[in-house]
Structures are given as C-alpha cells and as structure tokens.
N, C-alpha and C positions, 0 to 999 in steps of 0.2 A: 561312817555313812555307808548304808547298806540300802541299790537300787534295784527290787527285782522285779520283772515283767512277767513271771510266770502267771499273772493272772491273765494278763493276756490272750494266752491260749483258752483259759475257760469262758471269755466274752466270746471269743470265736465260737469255740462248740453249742453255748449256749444258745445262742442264734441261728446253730442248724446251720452255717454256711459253709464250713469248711469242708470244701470236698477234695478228693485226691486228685481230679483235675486238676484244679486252681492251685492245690500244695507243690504241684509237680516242681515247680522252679523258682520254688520259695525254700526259704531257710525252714527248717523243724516248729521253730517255734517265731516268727516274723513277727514284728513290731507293727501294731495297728493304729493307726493313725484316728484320732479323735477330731471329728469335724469341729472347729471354732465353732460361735455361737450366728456368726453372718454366713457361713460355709455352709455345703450343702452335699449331702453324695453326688458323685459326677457319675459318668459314666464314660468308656474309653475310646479313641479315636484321634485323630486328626493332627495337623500342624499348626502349628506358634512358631510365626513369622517376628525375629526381633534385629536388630539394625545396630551394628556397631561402625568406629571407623578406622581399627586395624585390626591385621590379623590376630595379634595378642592380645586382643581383647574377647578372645574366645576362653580366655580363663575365667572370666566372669560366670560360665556355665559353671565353672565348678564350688564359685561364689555362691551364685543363684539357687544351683541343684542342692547345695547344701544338705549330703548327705555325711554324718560325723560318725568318729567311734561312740562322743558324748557332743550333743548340740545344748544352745540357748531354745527354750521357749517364747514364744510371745511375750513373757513377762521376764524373760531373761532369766531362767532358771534352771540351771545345768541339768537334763535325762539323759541316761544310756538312749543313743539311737543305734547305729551298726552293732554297735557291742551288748548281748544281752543281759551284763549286770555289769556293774563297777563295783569292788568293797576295798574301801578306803577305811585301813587300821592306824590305828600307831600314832595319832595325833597329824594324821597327811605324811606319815614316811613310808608306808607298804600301802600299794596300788593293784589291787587284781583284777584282771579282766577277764569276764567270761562272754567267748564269742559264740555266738549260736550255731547249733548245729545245722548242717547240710546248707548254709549263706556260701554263695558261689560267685567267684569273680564275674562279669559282664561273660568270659568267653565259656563259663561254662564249669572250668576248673573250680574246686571249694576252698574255699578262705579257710587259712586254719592258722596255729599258735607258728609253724615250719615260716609264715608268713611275715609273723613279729621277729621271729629269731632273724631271718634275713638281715632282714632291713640290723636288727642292732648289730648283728657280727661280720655280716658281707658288706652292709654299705656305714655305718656310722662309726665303727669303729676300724675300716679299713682306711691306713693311709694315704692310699692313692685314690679313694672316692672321695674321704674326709680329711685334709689334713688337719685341718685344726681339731678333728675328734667331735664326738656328738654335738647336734645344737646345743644351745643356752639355755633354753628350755628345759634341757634335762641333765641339767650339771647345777649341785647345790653347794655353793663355796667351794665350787672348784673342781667337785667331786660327780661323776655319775652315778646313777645308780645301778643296784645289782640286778642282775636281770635274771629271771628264772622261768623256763620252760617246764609246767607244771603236765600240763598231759595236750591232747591234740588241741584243743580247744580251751585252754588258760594258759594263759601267761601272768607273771608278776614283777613290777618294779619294785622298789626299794630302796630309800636314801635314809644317810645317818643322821638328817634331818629336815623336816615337812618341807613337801615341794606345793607351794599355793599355785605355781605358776602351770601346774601340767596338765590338769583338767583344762582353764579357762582356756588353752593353747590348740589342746585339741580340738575345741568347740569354735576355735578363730576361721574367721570371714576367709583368710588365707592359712591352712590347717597345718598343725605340727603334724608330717604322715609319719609314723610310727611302727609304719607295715609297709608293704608292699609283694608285688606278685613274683614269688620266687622262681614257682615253674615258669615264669614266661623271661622274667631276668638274667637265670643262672647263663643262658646260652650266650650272652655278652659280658661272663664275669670271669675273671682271669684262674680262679679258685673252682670254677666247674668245667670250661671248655677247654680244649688243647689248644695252646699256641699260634699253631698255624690254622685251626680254621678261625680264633680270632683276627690274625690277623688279616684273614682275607675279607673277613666283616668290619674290620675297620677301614679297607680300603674302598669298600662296596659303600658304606656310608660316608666318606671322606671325611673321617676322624682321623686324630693325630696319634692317639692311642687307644688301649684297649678301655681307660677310665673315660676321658671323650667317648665314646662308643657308648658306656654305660650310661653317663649321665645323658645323653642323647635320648635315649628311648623308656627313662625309667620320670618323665615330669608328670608327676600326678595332680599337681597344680594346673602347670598350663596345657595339660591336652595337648601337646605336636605332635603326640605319637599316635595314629589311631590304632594300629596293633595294640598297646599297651590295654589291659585289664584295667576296668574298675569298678568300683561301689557306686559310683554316681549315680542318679536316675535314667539320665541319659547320657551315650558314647558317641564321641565325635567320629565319623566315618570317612573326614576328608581330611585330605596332607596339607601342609600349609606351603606355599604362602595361596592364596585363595580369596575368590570375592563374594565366593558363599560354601557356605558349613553347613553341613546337615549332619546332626544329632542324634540318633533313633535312640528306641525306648531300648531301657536295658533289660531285659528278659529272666533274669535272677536279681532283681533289685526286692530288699527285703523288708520293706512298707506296705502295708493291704489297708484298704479302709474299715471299718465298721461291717459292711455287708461280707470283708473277704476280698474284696475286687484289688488287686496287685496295682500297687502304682509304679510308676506316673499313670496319670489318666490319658494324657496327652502320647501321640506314638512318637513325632518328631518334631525338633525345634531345631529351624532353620535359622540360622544368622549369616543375614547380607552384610559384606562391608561395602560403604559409602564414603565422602567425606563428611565429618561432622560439618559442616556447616549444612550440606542440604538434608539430613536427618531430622528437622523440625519438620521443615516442608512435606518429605515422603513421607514422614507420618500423619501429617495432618490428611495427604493423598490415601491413606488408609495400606501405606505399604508394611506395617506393623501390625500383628496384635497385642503385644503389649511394650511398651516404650517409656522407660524411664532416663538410661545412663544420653547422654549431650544435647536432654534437653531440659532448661531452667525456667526459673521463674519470668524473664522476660518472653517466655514464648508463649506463657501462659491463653492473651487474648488471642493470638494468631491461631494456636489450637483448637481454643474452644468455640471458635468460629467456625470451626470445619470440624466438629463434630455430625451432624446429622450428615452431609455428605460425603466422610470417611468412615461413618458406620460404630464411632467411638464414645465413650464420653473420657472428658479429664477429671481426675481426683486429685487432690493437693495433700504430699503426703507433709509429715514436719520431717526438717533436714537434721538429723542430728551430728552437726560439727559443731567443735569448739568455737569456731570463727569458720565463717565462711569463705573469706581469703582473710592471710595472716602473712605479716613481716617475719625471718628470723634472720634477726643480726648474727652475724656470725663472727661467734664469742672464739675460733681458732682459725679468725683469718691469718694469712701469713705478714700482712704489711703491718708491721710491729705500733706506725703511728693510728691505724685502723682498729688493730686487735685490742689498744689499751682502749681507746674510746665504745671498742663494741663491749668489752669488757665492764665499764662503768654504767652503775647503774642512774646515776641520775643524765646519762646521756640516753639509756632507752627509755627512760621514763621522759625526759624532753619531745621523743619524738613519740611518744605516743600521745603526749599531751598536744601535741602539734595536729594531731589528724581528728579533722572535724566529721566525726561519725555519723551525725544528722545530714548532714548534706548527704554522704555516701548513700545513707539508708533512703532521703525524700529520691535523691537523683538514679539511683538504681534499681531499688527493693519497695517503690512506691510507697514509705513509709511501714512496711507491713515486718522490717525485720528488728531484734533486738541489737540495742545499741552498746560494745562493750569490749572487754576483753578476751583474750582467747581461752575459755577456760569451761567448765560444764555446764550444761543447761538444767533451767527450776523444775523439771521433770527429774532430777536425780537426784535420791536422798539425801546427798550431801550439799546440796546446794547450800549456798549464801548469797545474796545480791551482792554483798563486799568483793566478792570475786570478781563478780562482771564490772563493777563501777571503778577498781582501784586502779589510779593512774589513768585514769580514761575519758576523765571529763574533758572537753574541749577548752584550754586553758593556752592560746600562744605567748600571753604577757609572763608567765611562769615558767613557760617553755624555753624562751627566748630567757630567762633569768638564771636557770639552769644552766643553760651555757654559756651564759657570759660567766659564771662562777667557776665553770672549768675552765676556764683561760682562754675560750674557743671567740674572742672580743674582736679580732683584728676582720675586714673584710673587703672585696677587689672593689671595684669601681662599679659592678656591676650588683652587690649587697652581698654576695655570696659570704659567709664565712671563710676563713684560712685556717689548714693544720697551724701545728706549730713550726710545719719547715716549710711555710709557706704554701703548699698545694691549695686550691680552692676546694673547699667539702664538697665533694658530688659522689653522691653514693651513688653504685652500679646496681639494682637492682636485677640478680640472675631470674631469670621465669624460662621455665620450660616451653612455651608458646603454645601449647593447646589452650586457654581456655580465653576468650573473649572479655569475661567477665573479669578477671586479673587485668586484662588490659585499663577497661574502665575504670578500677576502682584505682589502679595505680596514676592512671590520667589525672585522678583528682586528688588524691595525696602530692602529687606533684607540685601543685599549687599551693598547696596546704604546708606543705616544708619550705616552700620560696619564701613563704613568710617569717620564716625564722632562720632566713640565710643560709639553707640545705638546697642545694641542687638535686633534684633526679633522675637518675638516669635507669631505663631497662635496657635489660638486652636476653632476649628470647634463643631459645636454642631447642635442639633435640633434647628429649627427659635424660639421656645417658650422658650426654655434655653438660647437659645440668649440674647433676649431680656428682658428676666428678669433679668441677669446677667446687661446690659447697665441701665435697671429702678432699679435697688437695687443701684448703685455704686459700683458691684464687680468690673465691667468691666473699664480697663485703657481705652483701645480703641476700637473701632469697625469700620469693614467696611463690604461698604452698598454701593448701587448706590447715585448717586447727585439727583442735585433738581430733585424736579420731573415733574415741570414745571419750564422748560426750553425755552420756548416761550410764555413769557408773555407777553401783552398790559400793558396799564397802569390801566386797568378797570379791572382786576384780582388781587386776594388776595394778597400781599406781606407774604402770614401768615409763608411761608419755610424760611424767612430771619431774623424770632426774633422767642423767644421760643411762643409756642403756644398751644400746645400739647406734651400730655406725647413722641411721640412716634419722635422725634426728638434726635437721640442718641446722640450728642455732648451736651444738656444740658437736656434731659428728666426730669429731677424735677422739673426746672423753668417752661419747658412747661406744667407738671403736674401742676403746682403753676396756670400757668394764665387759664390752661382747665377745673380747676376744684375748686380753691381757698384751695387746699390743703396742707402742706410744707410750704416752705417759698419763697419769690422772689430773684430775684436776686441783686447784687449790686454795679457791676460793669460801670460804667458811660457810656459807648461804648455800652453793651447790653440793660440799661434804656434808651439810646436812642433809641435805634431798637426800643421798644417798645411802645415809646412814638411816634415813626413814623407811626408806622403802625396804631397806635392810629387815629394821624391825618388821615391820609389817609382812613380814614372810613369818615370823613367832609370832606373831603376835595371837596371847591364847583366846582371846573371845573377840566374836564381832562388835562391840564396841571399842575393843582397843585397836581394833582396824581402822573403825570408822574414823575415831580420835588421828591417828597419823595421818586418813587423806585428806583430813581438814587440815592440818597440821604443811601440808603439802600442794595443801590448794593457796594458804594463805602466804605463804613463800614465792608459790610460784608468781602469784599476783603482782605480790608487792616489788618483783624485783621486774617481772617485764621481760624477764627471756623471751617470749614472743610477743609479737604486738598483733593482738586481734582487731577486728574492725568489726563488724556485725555478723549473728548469728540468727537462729530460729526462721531460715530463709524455708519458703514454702517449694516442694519439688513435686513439681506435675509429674503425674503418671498416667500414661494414654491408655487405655484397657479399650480393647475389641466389646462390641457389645454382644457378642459368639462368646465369650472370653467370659466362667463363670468360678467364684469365688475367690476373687481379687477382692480386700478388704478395702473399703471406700478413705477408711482411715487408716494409718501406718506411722512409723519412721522409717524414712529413708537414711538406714544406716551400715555404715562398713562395718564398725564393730560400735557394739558387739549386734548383728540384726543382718548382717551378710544381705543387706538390700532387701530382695526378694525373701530372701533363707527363711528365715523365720517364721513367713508367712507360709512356709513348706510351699512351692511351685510345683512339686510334684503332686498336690489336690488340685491345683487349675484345671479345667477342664471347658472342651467346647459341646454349644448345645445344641447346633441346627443337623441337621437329617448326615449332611457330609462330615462333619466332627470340623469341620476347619471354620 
C-alpha cells in the first residue's frame, strides 16, 4: 500500500491560495482537509466552551483533537494525516514513514525522524523508562521490530512477519505515540543531562527518580504537562489539578482547508470541570457549546426543552457499544468455589438467560434500544443477528434448569441458592460508581437473578479500586460498557474477542499472560481457540480469510457468554451551540474506532456570529 498526498500541494496552488503568509507556520507540503458533504468552509476565531467532571478528563482533547500519524475517516478508512506518506511493503512487515517537511512541534521546534529514533531508543527500549521493553503493539511473536533512521525526514520499521496491528494502533482513539519531542525531553533523560542537574529536577518536581521525572512530563496522551510540545490542534496552557483548562490554537498545526486557512478554525477550547451530575442542567443553561461525554439518553427531554433558551439544538448521534452496560464474570477470580462456576459455561449462559432485556430496554431506553448480547452492531459488515440473540432470550425456566444441572439445587430459607460448601450465591457486583445508568440497570437485574435463586449484590468504588479489585481476582464480577469496537471491518483487530490485555475484566490475567508473558495462560479449549484465531488472522493473506475468522470469533464468543450484554444501539445526545457550525446532525458516538468527536475532525468547527464565540 502506497499513500501519497503530493497532489495535495497542486489543489493548493491551483486555487491561487497559497501564500507565504499563510505557509509561514505550516509544514512544506500540509494536509488539506476536504469539507464533508454537510460541512462548510469556516472561518477563524473564538472559544468552545465544553464541560467535563475531572481533571483527567482533559485527555479527551487529545481524543477529540484527533490529530494521528495515520487516522480513520468517516467511513473508517485508514489516510496518512501527520505523516505525509505511509509505504507499506513486504506483505505488512516493512513500514516507512515519510514526515513532512518543515511540520513543527506546537513550540515551534521541527518534528523530524531524531524524534522517532527518541522515543524507540531513549524511551521504549530503555530499561528504566520501559521495563518490560516496547509495547505490544510493536512486538510480533515476541520480537520487535527493526527500526531504521533513513534520513531527517524517514523512518522505517520492519518485522520478520506482518504487523496488522500497527497502523489500526496508531490511528486508536487512545494512540500508540511512536515519537515524541526529543529537544524538549533530552533535558530530563539520564543519557543527555548531568547528574546533578537531574537530580535537582527531580527534586524540584518531587519525583523519586530521574525515570518518574521523565515519565512525569513526556504524557502525550493525557496532557498534564503544558510545557510538553505537540501535534494536537490544540495545547493545554493550564497545570493540573484545575477547575478550568484552557487550550489555545496550536500555531504549526499542519491541516489547512480547501481555501488554505490553517486549522483549527476555532482559537480556544476551554474545559470547565463540574460534577457530572449537574453537567445536564449547565448545559441545557447554555454553559457549553458543544456537549456530548455525561450526558445520555435520559436527559434527552430535559435538554431539548431548553433548547431555544440555551441557544442550542440536541442531535441524537447512534452509540456505538457492544452493549451499553455489560456483566463480566470473572473467569480468574481467586475464590476457587466462584472461579469454577464463573469458569462454566452453562452457568454464564443461565445468567444471561435470567436477565429480561425488554424490561431493561421498556424501563430505561424507552423501548428505543436493541435488545441482546454484547457483541457488534448491523452496521458492521460482519454482522449476524445469531450474535445478538445467542443465549439472550429471556428464558428463567431454562435458566433455573441449568443450574439445577450443575448441582447448584440446595437453597436457604430465604430461596437463595447454596455453593457447594454451603455459602449463599450472592454475587458482588464491582462498579466503578460513576455512572447512574449501571446503577439502574443493575437495580433490575437484581430482581431478575432473585428469580432464579442469585442474590446481588454492588459495591461501587474509585475506577483504580476498581479495577485492581478485577486484576487481583478479588473481584466475582464487574460491569463496564461492551466492546468498544462495535463496527468492525474485517481489517481491524479482533484483539476485544480473546484475552489480549490486562485490562479485559472477564479474564485480565490471561490478557496479562499474552500482554506481557507474565502469569500463566489459559486452558480452556474455546478460549485457545480465540486465540489461536486471532493468531491467524494476523497472516491471514486476503480480506476474506480475515473476515472468515471474525465470524469465526464472533460465533465463539457468543455462544460461550464471556460477557453478558444487556442492550445496545442506545441513542447519545449531542448538544451543539447554534454559533457552533459543521457539527454533523448525524454521527457515531464512538471510542473506537470514531474517537467520538475525531472523525468528524473538531478542528473544521467553527463559530459564526461577529465575536467568533
């Protein structure tokens, strides 16, 4: 695959626009952004006022800003953005990247290949930044690949076999960085400063050492640093912790439109944090111009009621989750009478036959959401209805059959069920407690398992007690939204349907196993297959024998119930300023692959009245 953008530059000249003003603080040859068919040229100015409810939620700019080396289009179709070619040889094992000339970090400094080499030989392959050695991302059985500094402005990777996984990664809602700002790095890296004046910047930051110190000021993800350089559209200018963030335009960002005009359109994007609960309310006050993330479907009428006096309208974008909230039993709890039952499969299939989905849908989703399993939605080519409907029908006389079949017959005085060493079944349900909607839906699953002699129980915590609780094996259960790519092709990772990663609650160990070689694997014949699928499908030579194993993957995961989905295809209001122009009326509201905003590129928004706000 061979991406080039040099025509780029002749649409530019063609048009007469390009002047040496406008080029001044742009890359040589800049990526020109193609207004959609509902978009419009903007013109530049103002602030985008948006509402989160912590301070770490100021990563969602770099969600939102979605500025890649290679991004998804709207139709989810991998283009070089930053980077102005990609040639992909060798059947996906040689990757070269050609960065454009004179593209200059936000401070002004020029992005160049000294920037790639960094990042793989200072930070990925250094032991004290990385121990465990490059991401997973870029290790192919085992192996990394060869990295080659070809002149200022190329670089090349190289594995002894196809990496499917390393475009889609860099184009991720949360991005594999590849790079980073050497000039602004080296001065807290042990391999360029002296000693002693690290050590005195370690003290100055209250790091514990010179790698704390690094990792401290190099998050290209989450923004804490505003010193730190980036590519992004916009640069945060405040420290954290903070109850508003302001953002300015970044001044060598290397996107122009059609006419030539440099984006963002927009100068700053301010983010207030609040708490998400009254984040419906200020925005329906008109304290937002554009507002998507904590607020849902139930806020829908409260909003659109205060539309003409907040100055807004609401659009209804589709949600693309697997399941909207989802169970995952967790298949490495440590309580050996727990782990065998979470381990069995006609015990998650009992409990998912146990949860009456239509209720969930009449009494939450006003009827409006699909009723099913946690798995992809009919918008993606691979779909099959078998997916959504398997094990899912509301069935408690078959539920309750199933385990009395597991020997699970005995019960207290009160109906409950008994292990086998007596204890009464009461699953603990872990939940992070942010979201209201988990509450609710687990309120009525509640009911829904008493019927078939399951007690349940929540218990809500901070997201880091969460989830240490799910990676220890304290945790029986947890719930969490579905996949998160929910509109896959077949040219996308299958990596959400076998363990992959720690961070997979229904088996986190095994995913710890294959992300890190740590633990043990799994041994289960159903799950060595997942994995042995996803395996292939990294060879796998044509896109239909792609496609073949995510069906192949899809009807696995189904039928065995590693998660238990409840309803999906929920509708997610989006508040747009009526200042506030080319925000598409129709969307996914997606993490991956659609980085929410991203896709719809936030840096064409634009405001239209006289003050730009």
């Amino acid at each position: 695959m061979s991406i080039n953008l040099n025509y780029l530059l002749i649409v530019l000249v063609m048009g007469g626009v390009v002047t040496q003003s406008i080029m001044a603080d742009l890359p040589e040859e800049p990526l020109v952004t193609k207004m959609a068919s509902d978009q419009a040229i903007g013109k530049p100015g103002g602030t985008l006022y948006t509402l989160m409810a912590k301070s770490k939620d100021i990563r969602m700019m770099t969600v939102f800003g979605y500025a890649r080396l290679v991004g998804f289009t709207r139709n989810f179709e991998l283009k070089p953005d930053i980077l102005k070619d990609i040639i992909v040889e060798e059947d996906g094992r040689r990757f070269t990247l050609v960065i454009r000339k004179g593209h200059r970090w936000s401070d002004g400094q020029l992005f160049t290949a000294e920037d790639f080499r960094y990042y793989w030989e200072d930070i990925a392959n250094n032991k004290k930044l990385s121990p465990f050695g490059p991401p997973p991302q870029l290790m192919v059985k085992g192996k990394p690949p060869t990295f080659t500094l070809i002149d200022e402005h190329t670089v090349r990777y190289q594995w002894d076999e196809p990496n499917p996984y390393f475009l889609p990664a860099l184009a991720g809602a949360r991005p594999l960085f590849i790079y980073a700002p050497a000039h602004y790095l080296k001065q807290f890296h042990a391999s360029y400063t002296q000693a002693e004046t690290l050590a005195l910047l370690v003290e100055k930051y209250g790091k514990r050492n010179w790698a704390g110190l690094h990792h401290s000021r190099v998050r290209q993800y989450k923004l804490t640093n505003p010193k730190l350089p980036v590519l992004q559209p916009w640069v945060n200018t405040t420290k954290p912790p903070s109850e508003r963030f302001v953002f300015k335009r970044n001044p060598h960002y290397h996107r122009v439109d059609e006419k030539g005009q440099q984006l963002p359109y927009i100068d700053q994007v301010v983010v207030n944090i609040v708490s998400s609960s009254l984040i419906p309310a200020k925005t329906r006050a008109g304290d937002a111009t554009l507002q998507g993330r904590y607020i849902r479907l139930d806020n829908y009428t409260f909003l659109k009621a205060g539309e003409k006096k907040g100055n807004y309208k609401v659009f209804l974008w589709k949600n693309a989750r697997g399941s909207q909230v989802a169970l995952y039993p967790n298949l490495n709890a440590t309580d050996p009478a727990w782990r065998k039952l979470m381990q069995s499969v006609n015990f998650r299939r009992a409990l998912s036959l146990a949860i009456n989905r239509h209720e969930i849908n009449q009494v939450v989703y006003y009827g409006l959401a699909i009723e099913g399993g946690n798995t992809i939605l009919p918008a993606s080519p691979l779909y099959d209805e078998k997916y959504t409907k398997t094990w899912c029908q509301y069935n408690p006389k078959l539920a309750n059959q199933l385990l009395d079949e597991l020997g699970l017959t005995k019960r207290n005085n009160v109906g409950t069920r008994l292990l086998s060493d007596g204890r009464p079944m009461e699953i603990i349900v872990q939940s992070p407690g942010e979201s209201t909607e988990q509450t609710d839906i687990l309120e009525l699953i509640r009911d829904h398992w008493q019927a078939i002699g399951i007690k349940l129980l929540t218990r809500p915590s901070q997201r880091e007690v969460f989830r240490n609780r799910v990676f220890s094996g304290e945790a029986l259960m947890a719930v969490w939204e579905g996949l998160d790519n929910a509109l896959p092709t077949a040219e996308m990772n299958p990596k959400e349907l076998a363990p992959s990663i720690q961070e997979q609650y229904q088996w986190s160990q095994w995913g710890k196993y294959y992300e890190t070689g740590q633990g043990n694997p799994p041994t289960q014949p159903e799950i060595l297959e997942l994995v042995k699928l996803r395996r292939e499908w990294m060879h796998a030579p044509t896109n239909q024998a792609k496609m073949d194993i995510w069906r192949q993957m899809l009807s696995i995961y189904s039928d065995q119930v590693y998660t238990i989905g409840t309803v999906t295809g929920i509708l997610q209001p989006i508040v747009v300023s009526n200042n506030l122009m080319n925000v598409p009326k129709e969307g996914w509201y997606s993490w991956e692959p659609g980085a929410y905003f991203g896709v719809y590129r936030m840096d064409t928004f634009w405001l239209k009245n006289e003050s730009g706000e």
